[in-house]
C-alpha positions in Angstrom: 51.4 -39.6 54.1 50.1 -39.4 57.7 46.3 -39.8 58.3 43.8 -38.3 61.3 41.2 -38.1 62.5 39.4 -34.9 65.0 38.8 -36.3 68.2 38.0 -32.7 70.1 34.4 -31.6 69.9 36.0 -28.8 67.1 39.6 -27.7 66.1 40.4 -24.3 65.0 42.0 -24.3 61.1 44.1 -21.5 60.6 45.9 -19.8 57.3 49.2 -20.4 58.7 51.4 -22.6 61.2 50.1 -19.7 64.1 48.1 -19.4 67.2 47.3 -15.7 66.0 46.9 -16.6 62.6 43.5 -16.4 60.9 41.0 -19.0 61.5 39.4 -20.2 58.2 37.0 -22.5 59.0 36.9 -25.7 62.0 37.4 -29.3 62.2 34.6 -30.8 63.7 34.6 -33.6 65.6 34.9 -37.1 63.2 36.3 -35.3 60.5 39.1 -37.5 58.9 42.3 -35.8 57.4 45.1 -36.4 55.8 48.8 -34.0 56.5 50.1 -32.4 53.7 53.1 -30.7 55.5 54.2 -30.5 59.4 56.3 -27.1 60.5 57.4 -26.8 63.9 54.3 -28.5 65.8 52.3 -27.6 63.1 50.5 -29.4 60.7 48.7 -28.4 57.4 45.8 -30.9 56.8 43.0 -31.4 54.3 39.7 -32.7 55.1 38.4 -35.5 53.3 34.4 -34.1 53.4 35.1 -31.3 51.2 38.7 -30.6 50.4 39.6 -28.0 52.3 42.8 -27.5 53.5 44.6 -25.0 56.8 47.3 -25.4 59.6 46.2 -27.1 62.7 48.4 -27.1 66.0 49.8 -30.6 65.9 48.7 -31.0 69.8 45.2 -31.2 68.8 45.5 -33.9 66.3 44.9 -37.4 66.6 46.9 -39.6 64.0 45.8 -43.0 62.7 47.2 -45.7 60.9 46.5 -45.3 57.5 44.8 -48.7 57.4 41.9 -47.4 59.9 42.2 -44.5 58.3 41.0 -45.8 55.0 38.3 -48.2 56.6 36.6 -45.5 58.2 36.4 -43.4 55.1 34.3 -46.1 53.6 32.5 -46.9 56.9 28.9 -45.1 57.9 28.9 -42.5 60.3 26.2 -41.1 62.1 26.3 -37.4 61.8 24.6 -35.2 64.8 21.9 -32.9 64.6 21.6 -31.5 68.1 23.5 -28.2 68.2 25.1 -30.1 70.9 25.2 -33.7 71.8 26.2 -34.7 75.6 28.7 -38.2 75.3 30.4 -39.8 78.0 32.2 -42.7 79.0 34.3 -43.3 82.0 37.1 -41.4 80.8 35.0 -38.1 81.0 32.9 -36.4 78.5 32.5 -34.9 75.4 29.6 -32.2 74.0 30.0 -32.4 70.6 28.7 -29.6 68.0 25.9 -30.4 65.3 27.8 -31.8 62.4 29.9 -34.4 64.3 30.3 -37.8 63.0 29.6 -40.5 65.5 31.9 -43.9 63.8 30.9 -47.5 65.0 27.8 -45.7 66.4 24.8 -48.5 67.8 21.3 -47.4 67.9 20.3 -49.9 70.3 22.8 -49.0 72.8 23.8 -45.3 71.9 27.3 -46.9 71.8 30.3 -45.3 70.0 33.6 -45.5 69.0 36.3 -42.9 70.2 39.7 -42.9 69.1 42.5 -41.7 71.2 46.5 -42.2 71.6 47.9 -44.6 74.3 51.5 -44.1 73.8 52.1 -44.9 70.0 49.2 -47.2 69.8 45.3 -46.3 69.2 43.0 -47.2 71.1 39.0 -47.4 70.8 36.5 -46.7 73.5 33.3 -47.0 74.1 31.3 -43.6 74.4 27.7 -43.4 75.0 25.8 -40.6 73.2 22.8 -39.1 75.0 20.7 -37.6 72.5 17.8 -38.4 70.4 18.1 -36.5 67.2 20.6 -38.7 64.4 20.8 -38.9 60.9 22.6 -41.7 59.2 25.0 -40.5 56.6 27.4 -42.7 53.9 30.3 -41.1 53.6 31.6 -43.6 51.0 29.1 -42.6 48.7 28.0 -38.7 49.6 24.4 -39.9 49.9 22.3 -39.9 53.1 20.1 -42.5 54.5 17.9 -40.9 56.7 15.1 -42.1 60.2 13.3 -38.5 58.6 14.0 -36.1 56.5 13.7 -32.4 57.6 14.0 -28.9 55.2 17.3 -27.5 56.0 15.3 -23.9 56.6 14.3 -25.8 60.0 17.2 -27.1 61.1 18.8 -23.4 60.5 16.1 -22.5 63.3 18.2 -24.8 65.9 21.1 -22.3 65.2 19.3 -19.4 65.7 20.9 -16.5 68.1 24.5 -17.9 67.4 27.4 -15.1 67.0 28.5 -14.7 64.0 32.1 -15.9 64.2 34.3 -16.2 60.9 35.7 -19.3 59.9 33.2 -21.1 62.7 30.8 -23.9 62.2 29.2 -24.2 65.7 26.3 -22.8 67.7 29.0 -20.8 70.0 30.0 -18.9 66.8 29.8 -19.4 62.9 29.9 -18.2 59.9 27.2 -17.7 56.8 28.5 -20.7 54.7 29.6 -23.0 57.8 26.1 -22.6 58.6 24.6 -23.7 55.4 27.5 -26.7 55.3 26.4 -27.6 58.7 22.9 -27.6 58.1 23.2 -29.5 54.6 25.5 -32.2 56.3 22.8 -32.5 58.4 20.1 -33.4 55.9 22.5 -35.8 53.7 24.3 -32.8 51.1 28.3 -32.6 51.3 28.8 -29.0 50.2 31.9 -27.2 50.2 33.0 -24.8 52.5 33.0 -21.5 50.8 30.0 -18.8 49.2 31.6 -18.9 46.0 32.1 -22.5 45.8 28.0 -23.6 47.0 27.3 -21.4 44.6 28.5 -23.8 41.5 26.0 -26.6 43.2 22.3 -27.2 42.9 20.8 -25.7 40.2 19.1 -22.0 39.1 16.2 -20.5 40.3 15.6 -17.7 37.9 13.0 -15.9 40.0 12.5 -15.2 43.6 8.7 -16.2 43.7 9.8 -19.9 42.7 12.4 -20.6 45.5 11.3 -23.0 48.4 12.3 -22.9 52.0 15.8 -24.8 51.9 17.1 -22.9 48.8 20.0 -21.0 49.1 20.1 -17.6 48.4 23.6 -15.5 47.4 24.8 -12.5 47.9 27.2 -10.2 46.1 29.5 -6.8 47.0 29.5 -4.0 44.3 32.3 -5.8 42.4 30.1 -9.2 42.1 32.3 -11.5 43.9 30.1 -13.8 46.1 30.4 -12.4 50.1 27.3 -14.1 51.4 24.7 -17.1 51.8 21.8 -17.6 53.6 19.0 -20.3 53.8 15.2 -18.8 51.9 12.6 -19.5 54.8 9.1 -18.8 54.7 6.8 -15.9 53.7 9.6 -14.5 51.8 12.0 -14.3 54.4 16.1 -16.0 54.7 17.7 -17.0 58.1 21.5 -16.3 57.7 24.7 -15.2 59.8 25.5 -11.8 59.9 26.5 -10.3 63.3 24.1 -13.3 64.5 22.0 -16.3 62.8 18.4 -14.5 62.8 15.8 -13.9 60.0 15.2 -11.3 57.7 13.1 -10.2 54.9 14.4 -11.1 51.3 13.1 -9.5 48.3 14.2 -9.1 44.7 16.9 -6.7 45.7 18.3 -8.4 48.6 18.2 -9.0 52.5 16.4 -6.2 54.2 16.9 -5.4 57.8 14.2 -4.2 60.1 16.1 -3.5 62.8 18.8 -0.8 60.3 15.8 -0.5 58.4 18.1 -0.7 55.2 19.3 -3.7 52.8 22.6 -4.9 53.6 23.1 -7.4 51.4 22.1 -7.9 47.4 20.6 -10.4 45.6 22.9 -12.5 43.4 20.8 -15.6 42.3 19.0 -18.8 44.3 19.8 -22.1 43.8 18.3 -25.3 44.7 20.5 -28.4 46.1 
C-alpha cells in the first residue's frame, strides 16, 4: 500500500475522483496518509489522525516510502497554533494554516523538516518557521505535551471572522466541526472529523448552567440528526461557524442570533472532552 504525506499548506479532499466534486473536509499540511485506490490521477486516501477517508488529485500528493512513513507516525510533531505560520527556506516559502504538523521541528533553531520529490527519491530540507506560538503534540500516543495549556474557547477567538466554508479547516474558510477539530488538535485532543462522530467523545453535561468555556455544545435539525457544533464561551455565550466564526448567545433552547433576532439552531446536549 503506498504511503504520503501533505506537503501544501492544505489539500482539498473531495467525494469523488473530481475537480467539481464536493469537498468534504482538507488535508492539512503534515498530515500522513495512506492510498486506498488510485483512478485516473486520482487517489483516494485516509488520514492517519482520524480516519477519514476522500479523493485527492494525485498532483498534490507527496508519496513516501513506507519505511519513513511509519517512523514519522511514531515520531513528535509540533502542531501550529497561529492561524498562519510564515516558513521559508531557500527554495521559497510556505504559510501554513493552524493545525499543521511541523516533523523534525528544533526549538532552538526554528528548524524543520520538509519533504519533497527529487525525481523518484525524497528529499528533506531544512525550513525555518517564524512564529512563536507551538504546542508539542505525540502523535504515537494521542496525548499532548504542552509549553502552556490554553481553553480551546480562546483559541476559537484566533478564528474569528473566518467564512464559513464546508468541508474547510482553515482561517480562509471552515466549517463548524473543522473548527472544533482544529482548535482541539491544537490543545492536545484528536477528534474526529464529523458533528455526529465528536458527539460520541467526552462525556455528558446534563445541564446548561454546568458547562465550562471549552465544552462543546450540539446541535440538531427537526429530525434529531446532529447538523452542528460550536465551542460554549463565556457568560452563556458559543463561538461557532455558521455563515462566519462569531459568537452568539446559547441558552437552553439553542443558539440565538442578535443580528436575525431568532434561534437558528437547537440545543441537543454538551459534552466535555
Amino acid at each position: 500500500m503506498k504511503t504520503g504525506i501533505c506537503n501544501l499548506p492544505l489539500i482539498p479532499l473531495r467525494v469523488e475522483p473530481s475537480e467539481r466534486a464536493e469537498m468534504i473536509s482538507q488535508v492539512l499540511y503534515g498530515e500522513l496518509f495512506d492510498v486506498l485506490d488510485e483512478q485516473s490521477g486520482w487517489a483516494q486516501i485516509r488520514l492517519l489522525s482520524d480516519g477519514y477517508t476522500g479523493w485527492c488529485t494525485g498532483k498534490m500528493l507527496q508519496e513516501l516510502p513506507a519505511d519513513l512513513w511509519q517512523e514519522l507516525s511514531k515520531a513528535r510533531s509540533y502542531v501550529t497554533s497561529a492561524v498562519l505560520s510564515h516558513c521559508h527556506s531557500a527554495h521559497g516559502q510556505l504559510l501554513l494554516p493552524a493545525g499543521s504538523r511541523l516533523y523534525g521541528f528544533l526549538p532552538a533553531t526554528n528548524v524543520f523538516t520538509h519533504y519533497r520529490a527529487f525525481g523518484t527519491d525524497v528529499i528533506k530540507e531544512h525550513w525555518t518557521w517564524q512564529d512563536s506560538d507551538k504546542w508539542l503534540f505525540e502523535n504515537s500516543k494521542k496525548t499532548g505535551r504542552f509549553i502552556q495549556t490554553v481553553n480551546p474557547s480562546v483559541l476559537a477567538l484566533r478564528f474569528m471572522n473566518a467564512p464559513y466554508l464546508w468541508g474547510g479547516k482553515s482561517v480562509f474558510g471552515i466549517d463548524c466541526s473543522g473548527l472544533v477539530q482544529v482548535v482541539f488538535l491544537m490543545t492536545g485532543h484528536s477528534l474526529p472529523r464529523d458533528a455526529k462522530d465528536q458527539a460520541l467523545k467526552g462525556h455528558l453535561i446534563r445541564r446548561l448552567e454546568d458547562a465550562r468555556p471549552g465544552d462543546l455544545a450540539f446541535f440538531t435539525n427537526p429530525e434529531g440528526r446532529i447538523i452542528h457544533v460550536g465551542i460554549v464561551f463565556k457568560d452563556q455565550q458559543i463561538i461557532h461557524a455558521s455563515g462566519s466564526v462569531h459568537i452568539d448567545k446559547l441558552d437552553e433552547t439553542g443558539i440565538f442570533s442578535a443580528s436575525s433576532n431568532t434561534y437558528t439552531h437547537q440545543l441537543y446536549q454538551i459534552r466535555r472532552i
